[in-house]
N, C-alpha and C positions, 0 to 999 in steps of 0.2 A: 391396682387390683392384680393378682397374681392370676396364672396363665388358670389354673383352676380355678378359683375363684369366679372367673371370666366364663368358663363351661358349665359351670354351677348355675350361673346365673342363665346363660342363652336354655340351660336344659328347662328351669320353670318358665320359662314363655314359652317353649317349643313342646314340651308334652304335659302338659295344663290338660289341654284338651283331652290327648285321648284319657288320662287317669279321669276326669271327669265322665266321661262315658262309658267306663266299666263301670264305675261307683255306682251312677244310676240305672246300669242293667237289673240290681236286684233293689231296686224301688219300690214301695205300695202301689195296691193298684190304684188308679187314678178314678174312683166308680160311683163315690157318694155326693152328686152336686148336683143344685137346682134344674130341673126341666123345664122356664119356661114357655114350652112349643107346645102344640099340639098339631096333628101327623091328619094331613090328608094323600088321600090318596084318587087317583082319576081325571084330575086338574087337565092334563094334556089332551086332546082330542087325538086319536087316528082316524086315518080316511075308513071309509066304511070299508069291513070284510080284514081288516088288519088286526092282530092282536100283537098286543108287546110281545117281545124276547130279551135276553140278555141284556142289557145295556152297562156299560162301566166309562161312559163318556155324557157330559153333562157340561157348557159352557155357559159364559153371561155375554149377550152382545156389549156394542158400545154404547147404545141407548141404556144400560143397566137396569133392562125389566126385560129384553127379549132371552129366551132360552134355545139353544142350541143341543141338539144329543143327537148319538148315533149308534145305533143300537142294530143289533145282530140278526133279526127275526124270529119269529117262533118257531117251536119245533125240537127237534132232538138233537140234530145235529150242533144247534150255539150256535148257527154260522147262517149267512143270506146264500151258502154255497147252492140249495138247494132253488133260488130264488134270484138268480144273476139280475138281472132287470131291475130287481127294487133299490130304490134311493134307499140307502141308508142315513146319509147326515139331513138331519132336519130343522127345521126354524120355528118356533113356538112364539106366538107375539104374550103381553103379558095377561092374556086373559085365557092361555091356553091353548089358542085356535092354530093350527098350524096353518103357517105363511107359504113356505117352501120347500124343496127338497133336491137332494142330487147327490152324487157320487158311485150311482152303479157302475159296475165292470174295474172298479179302481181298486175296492179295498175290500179285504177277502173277513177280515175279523178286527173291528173298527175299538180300540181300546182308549188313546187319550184323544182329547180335544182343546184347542185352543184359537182363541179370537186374538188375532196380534194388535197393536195400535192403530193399524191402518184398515182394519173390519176384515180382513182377511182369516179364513178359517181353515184349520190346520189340524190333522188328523194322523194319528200314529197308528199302523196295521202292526197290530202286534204277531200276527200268525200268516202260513203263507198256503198256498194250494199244496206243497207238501204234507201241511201237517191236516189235510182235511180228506180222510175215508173215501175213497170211491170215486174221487175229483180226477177228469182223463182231459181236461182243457188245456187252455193255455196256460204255464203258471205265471202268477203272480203274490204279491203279497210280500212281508216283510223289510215295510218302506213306511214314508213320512210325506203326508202329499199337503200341499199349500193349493188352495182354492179361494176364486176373490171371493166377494158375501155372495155371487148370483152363482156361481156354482160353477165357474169356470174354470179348468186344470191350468197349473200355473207354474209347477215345480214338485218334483219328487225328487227325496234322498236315498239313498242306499241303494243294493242292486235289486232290481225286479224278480218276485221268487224268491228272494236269498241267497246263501253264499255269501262272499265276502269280495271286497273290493281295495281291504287292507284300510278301512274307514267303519260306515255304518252300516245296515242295523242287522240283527238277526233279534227276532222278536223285542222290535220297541216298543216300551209303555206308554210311554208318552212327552210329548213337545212342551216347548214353554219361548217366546219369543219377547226380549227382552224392548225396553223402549229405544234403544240404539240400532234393534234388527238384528243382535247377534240372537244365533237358535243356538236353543239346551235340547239335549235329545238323553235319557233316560232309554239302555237297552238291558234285557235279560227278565224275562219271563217268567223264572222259574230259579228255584237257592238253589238245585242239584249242583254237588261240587264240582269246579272247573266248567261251567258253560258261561257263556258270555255276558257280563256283567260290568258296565262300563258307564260315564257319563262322556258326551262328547258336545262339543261347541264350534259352530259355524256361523261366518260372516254372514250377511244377509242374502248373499248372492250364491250361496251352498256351500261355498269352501271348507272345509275343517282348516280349523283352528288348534285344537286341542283335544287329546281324549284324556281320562284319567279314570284310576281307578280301576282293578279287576275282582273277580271274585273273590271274598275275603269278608272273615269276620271283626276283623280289623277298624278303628276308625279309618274314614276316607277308601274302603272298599265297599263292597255292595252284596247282597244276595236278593233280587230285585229291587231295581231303583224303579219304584210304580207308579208314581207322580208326581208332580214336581211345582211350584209353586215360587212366586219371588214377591219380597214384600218391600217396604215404600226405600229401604236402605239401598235396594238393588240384590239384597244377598239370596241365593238361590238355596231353598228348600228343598231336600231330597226325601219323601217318605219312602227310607231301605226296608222295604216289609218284611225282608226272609229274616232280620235282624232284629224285629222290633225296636223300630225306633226312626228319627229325624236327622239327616244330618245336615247343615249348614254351610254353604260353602258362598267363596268369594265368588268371583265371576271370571275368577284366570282358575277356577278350581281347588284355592286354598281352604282345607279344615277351617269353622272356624269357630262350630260348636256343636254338641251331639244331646240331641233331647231323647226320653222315652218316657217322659209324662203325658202324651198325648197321645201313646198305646202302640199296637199293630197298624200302622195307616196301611191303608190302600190309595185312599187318596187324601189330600190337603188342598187349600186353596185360602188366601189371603184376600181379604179386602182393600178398597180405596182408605180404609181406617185402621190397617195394620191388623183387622181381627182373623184371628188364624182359626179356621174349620177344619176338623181333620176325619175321617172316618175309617174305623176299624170295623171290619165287616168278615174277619176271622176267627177271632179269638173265642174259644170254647168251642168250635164247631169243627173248622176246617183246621186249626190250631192249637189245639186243647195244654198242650205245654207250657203255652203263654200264661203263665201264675191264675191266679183268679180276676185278671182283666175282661169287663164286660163288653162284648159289644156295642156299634154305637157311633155316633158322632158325637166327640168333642168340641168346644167351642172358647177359644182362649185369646191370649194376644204372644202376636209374633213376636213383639219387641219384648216382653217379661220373660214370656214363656208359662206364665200363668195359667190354668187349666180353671174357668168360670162356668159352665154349664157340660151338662151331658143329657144328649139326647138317648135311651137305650133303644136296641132295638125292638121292631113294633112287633116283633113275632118272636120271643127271646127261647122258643121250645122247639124253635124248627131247624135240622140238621144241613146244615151245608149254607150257603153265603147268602143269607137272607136278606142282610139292614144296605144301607148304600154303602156303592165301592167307590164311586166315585160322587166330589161333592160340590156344591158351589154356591154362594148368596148372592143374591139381586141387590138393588141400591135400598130399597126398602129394610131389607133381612132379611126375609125372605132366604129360607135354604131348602135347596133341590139335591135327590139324593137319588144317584144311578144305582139297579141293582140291578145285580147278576144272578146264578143258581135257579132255583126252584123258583124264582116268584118274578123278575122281572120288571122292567119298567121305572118311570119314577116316581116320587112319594117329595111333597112339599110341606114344609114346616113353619108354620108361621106362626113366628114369635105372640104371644098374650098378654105377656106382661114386660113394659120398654124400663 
């Protein structure tokens, strides 16, 4: 084979990928498929005198029926600023009742969550006491804290406050901790060009490993990498929301395929069955560019990429982030959906017909 020939052939294995991820940037939208769910809402108990707030965090214990979330409190501010004392991460057994609670004075604007292998819960502060109005404390905020299940602090990443450390975070979305204990950590809050947008990987003991990726429309850059997901291959899912769309990466951080049949994610989550949840909690409202994709949670498989149901949102007239941001099923099916904006709290879907 000739020295071209040779470069001919490494260029179709080497950019496959990204020519695949423009093509499907101008895609149909993904909107006409069976729903069937039906949407309750209340499921969760608070303690007396609490009402929901924001929430965009929502886990599955290791028992695979308890719920996990951690949500922001009510009020105007989006933030427990006004409320330092309150537990924000909570424990829901599967009949709603809340078990437990903890992580006051730690995490200023609580965005992902994660249950590692070893019950251990893990929370990304996507925001920090700088970026909250009238706050004369101590700062904190724009870190990654690992807590055992009873709510004991046990590790935090990045610098406390913010700033940089030449590593991580300046608003991270969210963790993901793999069966080996190596951490994914998803930073960048926001697509404004040139702000910090990055995927980064650490051993289990905090070290960085690896970052990759910066701000870019590009395969393998990011304009919010918002949650993060890994399915039974090991390959890690990034929903890049400012991009519309999924991108696919190894676990040393190689490309290894780019979806956007499964819409605007805000957040994604894989089951013990490969089935892949994705929810768009944007598009037409906070997003309206986004072609005529509806809001909503999708329901497909990781390993096709197949798009099988669609849940639409339960209030499809109401402006700003209404349906869930963040998502996640139980062992049952069972799907639990964090929402943020105007309405708050979570909303449970349970499947009608198997």
């Amino acid at each position: 084979m000739t020295n071209n020939n040779i470069l001919k052939s490494a260029c179709l294995a080497l950019c496959m990928v990204p020519a695949l991820a423009f093509a499907q940037a101008d895609m149909e939208p993904v909107n006409d498929l069976p729903n069937p769910y039906i949407t309750q809402s209340g499921f969760f108990k608070l303690p007396a005198g609490r009402e929901w707030g924001s929430s965009s965090t929502v886990e599955i214990d290791l028992d695979g029926e308890s719920v996990w979330v951690a949500e922001r409190c009510a009020g105007n501010a989006n933030a427990c600023i006004e409320n330092p004392d309150v537990d924000m991460i909570m424990l829901f057994d599967k009949d709603g009742n809340l078990v437990r609670s903890f992580g006051a004075g730690y995490i200023t604007w609580p965005h992902g969550i994660e249950v590692d292998p070893w019950g251990n819960v893990w929370v990304a502060d996507a925001r920090g006491t700088d970026m909250m109005r009238g706050y004369t404390g101590e700062s904190y905020g724009h870190q990654v804290h690992k807590f055992s299940p009873t709510g004991i602090h046990l590790m935090s990443i990045g610098v406390k406050g913010g700033g940089s450390n030449g590593e991580c975070c300046y608003t991270p979305n969210d963790v993901l901790v793999a069966p080996d204990g190596s951490i994914f950590i998803g930073e960048g809050h926001t697509s404004a060009e040139g702000t910090p947008n990055a995927m980064y990987k650490y051993d289990p003991q905090g070290n960085l490993i690896k970052k990759w990726g910066t701000w870019g429309l590009e395969p393998g850059n990011f304009r919010q990498p918002h949650s993060l997901a890994m399915d039974s291959q090991g390959r890690l899912f990034v929903a890049d929301r400012g991009n519309n769309r999924v991108q696919i990466f190894d676990q040393d951080g190689n490309l290894l395929d780019v979806w956007h049949q499964f819409s605007r994610n805000s957040g994604i989550y894989i089951d013990d069955h490969d089935v892949l949840y994705a929810a768009d909690s944007e598009s037409g409202s906070v997003n309206p560019e986004h072609g005529n994709w509806l809001r909503g949670i999708r329901v497909g498989s990781a390993i096709t990429g197949e798009v099988e149901f669609f849940i639409p949102d339960p209030q499809p007239d109401c402006r700003g982030t209404c349906t869930a941001e963040g998502v996640v099923a139980d062992k049952h099916g069972n799907i639990f959906g964090a929402e943020v904006g105007p309405v708050g709290g979570i909303k449970r879907y349970v499947r009608t017909v198997k």
